[in-house]
N, C-alpha and C positions, 0 to 999 in steps of 0.2 A: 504494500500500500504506500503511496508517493504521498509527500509532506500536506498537497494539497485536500488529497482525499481522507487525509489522518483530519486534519481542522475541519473538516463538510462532514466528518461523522462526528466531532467533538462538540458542533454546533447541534446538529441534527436532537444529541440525547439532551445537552441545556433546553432545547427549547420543549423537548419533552416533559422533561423535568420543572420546567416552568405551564404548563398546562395544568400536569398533575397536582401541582402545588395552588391553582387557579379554581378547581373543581370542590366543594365540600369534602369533607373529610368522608360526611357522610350522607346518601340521599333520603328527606324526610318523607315518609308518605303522603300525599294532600290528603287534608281535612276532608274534602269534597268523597272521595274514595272510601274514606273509614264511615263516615256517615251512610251514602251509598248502601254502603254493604250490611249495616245492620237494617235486618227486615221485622223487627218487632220494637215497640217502643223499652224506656227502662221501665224497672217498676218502682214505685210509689210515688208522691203526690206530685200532679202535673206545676211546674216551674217553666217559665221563658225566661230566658238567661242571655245577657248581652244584650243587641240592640237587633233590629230587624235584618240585617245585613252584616251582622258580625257576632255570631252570638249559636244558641243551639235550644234543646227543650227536654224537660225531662218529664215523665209521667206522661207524653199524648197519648189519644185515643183517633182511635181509628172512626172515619165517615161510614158508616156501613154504604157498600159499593153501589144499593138502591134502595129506595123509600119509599112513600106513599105519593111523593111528589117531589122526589128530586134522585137523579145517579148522578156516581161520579164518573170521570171520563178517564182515557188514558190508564187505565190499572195496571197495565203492564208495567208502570215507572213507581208505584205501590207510593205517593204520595199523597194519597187521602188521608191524611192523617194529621191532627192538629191538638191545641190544647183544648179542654171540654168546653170555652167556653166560644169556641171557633165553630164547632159541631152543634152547641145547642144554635150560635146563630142562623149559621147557613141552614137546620132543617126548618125554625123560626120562619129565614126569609123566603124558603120555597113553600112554604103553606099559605104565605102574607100574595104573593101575588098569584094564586087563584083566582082571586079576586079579580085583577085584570086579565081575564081572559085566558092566562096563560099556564098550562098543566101542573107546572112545576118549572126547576130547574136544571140544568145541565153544570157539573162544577166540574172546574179543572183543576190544576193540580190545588193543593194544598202545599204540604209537607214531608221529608220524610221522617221517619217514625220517630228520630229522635230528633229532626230539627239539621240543621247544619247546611253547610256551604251545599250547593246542588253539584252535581258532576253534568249538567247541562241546564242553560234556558235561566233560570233567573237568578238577581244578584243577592234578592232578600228572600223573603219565605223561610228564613231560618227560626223564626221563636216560636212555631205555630200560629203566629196570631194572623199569617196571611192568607187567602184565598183566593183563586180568580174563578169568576162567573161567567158563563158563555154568553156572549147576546143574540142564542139563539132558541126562541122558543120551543119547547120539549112539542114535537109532533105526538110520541109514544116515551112512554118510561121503562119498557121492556127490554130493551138494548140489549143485544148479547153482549160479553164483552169482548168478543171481533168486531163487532160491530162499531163497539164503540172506538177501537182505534182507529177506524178509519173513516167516519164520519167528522166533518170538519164544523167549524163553529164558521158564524157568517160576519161577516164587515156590514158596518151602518155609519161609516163614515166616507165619503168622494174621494176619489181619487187623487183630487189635487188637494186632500187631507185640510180643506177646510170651511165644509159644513157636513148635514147628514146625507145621505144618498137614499134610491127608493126603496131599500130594507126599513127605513126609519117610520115608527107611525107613535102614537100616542102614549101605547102602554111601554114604554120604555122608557119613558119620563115617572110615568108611575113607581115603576120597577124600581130604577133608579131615586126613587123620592123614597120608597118602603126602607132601600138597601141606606139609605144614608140617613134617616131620620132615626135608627136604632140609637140606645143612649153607648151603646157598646163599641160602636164605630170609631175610628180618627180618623181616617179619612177613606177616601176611594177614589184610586186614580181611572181615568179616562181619558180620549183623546181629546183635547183640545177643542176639536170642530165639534164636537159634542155638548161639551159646559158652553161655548158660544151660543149654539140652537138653545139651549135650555136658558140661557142668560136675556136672550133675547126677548122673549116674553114671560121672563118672571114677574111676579110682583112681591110687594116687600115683605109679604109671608112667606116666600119662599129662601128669604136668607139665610136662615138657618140650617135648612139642609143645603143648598146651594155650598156654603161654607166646605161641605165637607167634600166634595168634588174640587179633584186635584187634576189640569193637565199634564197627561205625560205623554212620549213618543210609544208608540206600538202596542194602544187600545182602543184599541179600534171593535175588534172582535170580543172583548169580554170586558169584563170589569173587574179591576182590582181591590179587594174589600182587608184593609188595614183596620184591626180592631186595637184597641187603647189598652195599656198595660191593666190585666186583671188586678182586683186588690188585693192586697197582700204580696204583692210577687217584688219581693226587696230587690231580685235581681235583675228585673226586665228595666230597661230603657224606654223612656216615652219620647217623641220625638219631638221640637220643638214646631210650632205653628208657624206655615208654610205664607200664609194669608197675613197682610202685611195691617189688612185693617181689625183684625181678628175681636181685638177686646170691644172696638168701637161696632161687633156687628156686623163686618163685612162679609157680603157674598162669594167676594173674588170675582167679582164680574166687573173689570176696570181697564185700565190700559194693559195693563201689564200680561192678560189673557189675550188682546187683540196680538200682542207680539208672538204668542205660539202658534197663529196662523198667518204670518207675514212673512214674506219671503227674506228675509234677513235671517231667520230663523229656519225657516224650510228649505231653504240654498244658499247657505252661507259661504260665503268667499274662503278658499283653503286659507288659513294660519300660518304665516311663513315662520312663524315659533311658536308651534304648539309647545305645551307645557308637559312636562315627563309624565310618563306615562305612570299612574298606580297601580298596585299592583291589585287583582281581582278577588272577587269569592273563590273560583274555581282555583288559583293559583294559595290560597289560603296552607296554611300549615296548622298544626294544632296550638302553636306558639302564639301564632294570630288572634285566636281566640279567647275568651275568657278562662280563667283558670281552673273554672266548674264545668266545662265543656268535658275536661277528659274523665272523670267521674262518672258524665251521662254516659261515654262509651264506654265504660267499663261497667258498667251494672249489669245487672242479672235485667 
């Protein structure tokens, strides 16, 4: 071997050597994965722990997968599962709007059994207290459960995402009024073109639920039902209020809601310095979490 080839294999092992030195000592499992994997909730008393998006749940109970007026959807991903006071709502809200016409309802996911980071699709749903509702009215409540994976839920909001489109009729304002005038609720997000239609001819009895109607991107087809930290639950997080007129009464129907359907906001110019990127649920480790989370996965 010639002087030159001795130094290109001397470099060769440094730079290896600096790699390996570069890598963890060691790789931690994600959070998302361990959660995942336990398919039974723990046992004793239901606790939401941490905050909606960083956090986990101990003691849930399971949605039973059908009712006298509501299934759940999707059970292959076994996320119907929540803390009891998520289950008595959602079966509460699908008996409440009978009344409009509407059989029952269709729920999506919830939870998994103990809470925690998802290994797909959403950021929060971790304490139990989250659930998303289909905005699609129940034809039949018989569902096989093949059926229900591949039945989709429908959009009731335009294309250019800002107003309703012709899925939209009456009892969805209802719906929507039942889901959110519960005292149990904190809020419920929706697409934007949505709380506009509704904003538009409310009137001033309507502020109080209106309040709890939150624009967000990619609700279009369901509703997302955020319920309030249960009493007692020392370790759950409440979230702070989103509604800037909040104490004074406000509905959230102000300027600040015309900007989630204004093109400044639905086509915004790229950022020639975005801000670093954070790190996600799904990228979560157990470290991340609150320090009661790894107890939830160790229980019986």
């Amino acid at each position: 071997m010639g002087q030159a080839d001795g130094r290109a294999v001397v470099k060769r092992l440094i730079l290896l050597a600096l790699l390996a030195l570069a890598q963890p000592a060691h790789s931690e499992t994600l959070a998302a994965k361990l959660f995942a994997a336990k398919t039974h909730p723990s046992s004793g008393p239901a606790e939401p722990i941490g905050t909606y998006a960083r956090g986990c749940a101990a003691g849930n109970v399971e949605l039973p997968d059908t009712g006298p007026t509501w299934q759940a959807m999707r059970l292959n991903r076994n996320r119907n599962w929540g803390n009891p006071v998520l289950v008595a709502y959602l079966e509460d809200l699908s008996q409440a709007v009978t009344a409009f016409g509407w059989k029952g309802l269709y729920i999506g996911d919830m939870g998994n059994p103990r809470g925690g980071p998802m290994i797909s699709g959403h950021a929060s749903h971790q304490m139990g207290l989250d659930a998303d509702v289909w905005f699609l009215p129940p034809a039949r409540l018989d569902l096989t459960a093949a059926q229900r994976e591949k039945l989709a839920a429908i959009s009731i909001r335009s294309e250019d995402q800002k107003s309703v489109n012709e899925n939209w009729n009456d009892s969805y304002r209802d719906v929507l009024k039942a889901a959110a005038s519960d005292p149990r609720v904190d809020r419920i997000f929706v697409s934007a073109a949505i709380k506009l239609h509704l904003c538009k001819g409310a009137k001033p009895a309507d502020t109080a639920w209106l309040q709890h109607l939150r624009p967000e991107a990619g609700h279009q087809d369901h509703f997302h039902v955020r319920l309030k930290c249960p009493g007692g639950s020392d370790l759950c997080q409440t979230q702070k209020p989103s509604v800037s007129d909040l104490s004074k009464g406000g509905s959230g129907c102000d300027e600040t809601l015309a900007y989630w359907v204004s093109n400044a906001y639905l086509h915004p110019k790229p950022n020639p310095n975005p801000p670093p990127r954070k790190k996600g649920p799904k990228e979560f480790t157990m470290a991340d979490l609150p320090a009661q989370c790894a107890a939830v996965l160790k229980a019986k």
